[in-house]
N, C-alpha and C positions, 0 to 999 in steps of 0.2 A: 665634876672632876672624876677623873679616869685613875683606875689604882687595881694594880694586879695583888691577888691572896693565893697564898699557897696551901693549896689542899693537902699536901700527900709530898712523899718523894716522885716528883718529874711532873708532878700535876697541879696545873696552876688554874685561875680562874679571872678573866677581866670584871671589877665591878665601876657600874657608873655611880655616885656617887652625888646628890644633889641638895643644896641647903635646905633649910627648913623654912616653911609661905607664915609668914606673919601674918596674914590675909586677916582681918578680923569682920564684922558683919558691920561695924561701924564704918569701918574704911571703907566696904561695899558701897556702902547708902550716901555717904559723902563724895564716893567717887558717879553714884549714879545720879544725884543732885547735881554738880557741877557741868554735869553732860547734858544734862534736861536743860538747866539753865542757859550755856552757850546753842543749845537749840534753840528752844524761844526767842536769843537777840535773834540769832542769825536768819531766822523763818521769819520774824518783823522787820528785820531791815529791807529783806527783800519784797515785801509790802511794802512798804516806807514807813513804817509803823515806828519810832521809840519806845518800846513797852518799858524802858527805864524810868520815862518820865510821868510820874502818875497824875499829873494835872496839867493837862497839855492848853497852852496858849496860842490865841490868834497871830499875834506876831505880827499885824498890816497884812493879811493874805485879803485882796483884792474881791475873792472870788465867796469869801465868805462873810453873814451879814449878823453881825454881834446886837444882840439888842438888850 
C-alpha cells in the first residue's frame, strides 16, 4: 500500500508500505512436502507406476506368471 508522509513544510515523501510474511519454517517444510509428494505421483504416472499403491496386484495380466 502506497501512502504519502510529510516531512517538512512543502516536503513530502511516497512510502510503499507492505504487510507482515507469517512465513513460519513449518509451513516451509509442509509446503515443500506436498511439492515432493505431487512430484513422485506425477514422475510414476508417467512410468505407469502407482506409487500409491503399496501391494500391487496381478489383476489377470496375461503376460505375467504368478506362481
Amino acid at each position: 500500500m502506497k501512502h504519502t508522509t510529510k516531512l517538512g513544510t512543502g516536503r513530502y515523501i511516497r512510502l510503499d508500505s507492505y504487510g507482515e510474511s507469517r512465513e513460519t519454517r513449518r509451513f516451509n517444510i509442509l509446503c515443500t512436502f506436498v511439492v515432493i509428494a505431487i512430484t513422485c505421483m506425477t514422475a510414476g504416472a508417467m512410468v505407469g507406476v502407482d506409487i500409491t499403491n503399496l501391494n500391487p496386484q496381478n489383476n489377470g495380466n496375461p503376460n505375467r506368471i504368478s506362481r
